[in-house]
N, C-alpha and C positions, 0 to 999 in steps of 0.2 A: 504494500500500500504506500509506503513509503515513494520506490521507485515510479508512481505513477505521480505524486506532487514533482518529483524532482523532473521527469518527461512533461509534465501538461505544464510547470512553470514559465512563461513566458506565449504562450501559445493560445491559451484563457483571457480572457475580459480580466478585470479586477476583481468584478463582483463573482465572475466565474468560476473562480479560482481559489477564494475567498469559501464558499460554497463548498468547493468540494474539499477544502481543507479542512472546515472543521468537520466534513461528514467523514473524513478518515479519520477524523480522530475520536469523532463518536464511533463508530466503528472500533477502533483500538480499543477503547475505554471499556466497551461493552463485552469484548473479547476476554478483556481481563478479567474483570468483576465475575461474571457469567460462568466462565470457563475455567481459565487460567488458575484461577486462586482455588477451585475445586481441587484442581489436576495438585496446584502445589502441598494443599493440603495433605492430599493422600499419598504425594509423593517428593517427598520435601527434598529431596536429591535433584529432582531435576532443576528447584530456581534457583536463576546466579543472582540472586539478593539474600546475604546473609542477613 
């Protein structure tokens, strides 16, 4: 997701761009909350945040 701000930088409106950044980052956010901290939970070996 990442790689797709850094390709559509420059290439988007402002406001278009603007847009779809933070919708990666609600995206990311969501990912983690949802997901991620289940996974790290039960499996606390896999996050590299000590």
């Amino acid at each position: 997701m990442s790689k797709l701000l850094l390709e559509t930088e420059g290439q988007l409106s402002e406001a278009e761009y603007k847009m779809l950044k933070r919708a990666v980052g609600m995206t990311i956010g969501e990912l983690q909350v949802n997901i991620l901290d289940l996974i790290y939970e039960q499996y606390p070996e896999l996050s590299d945040i000590d």
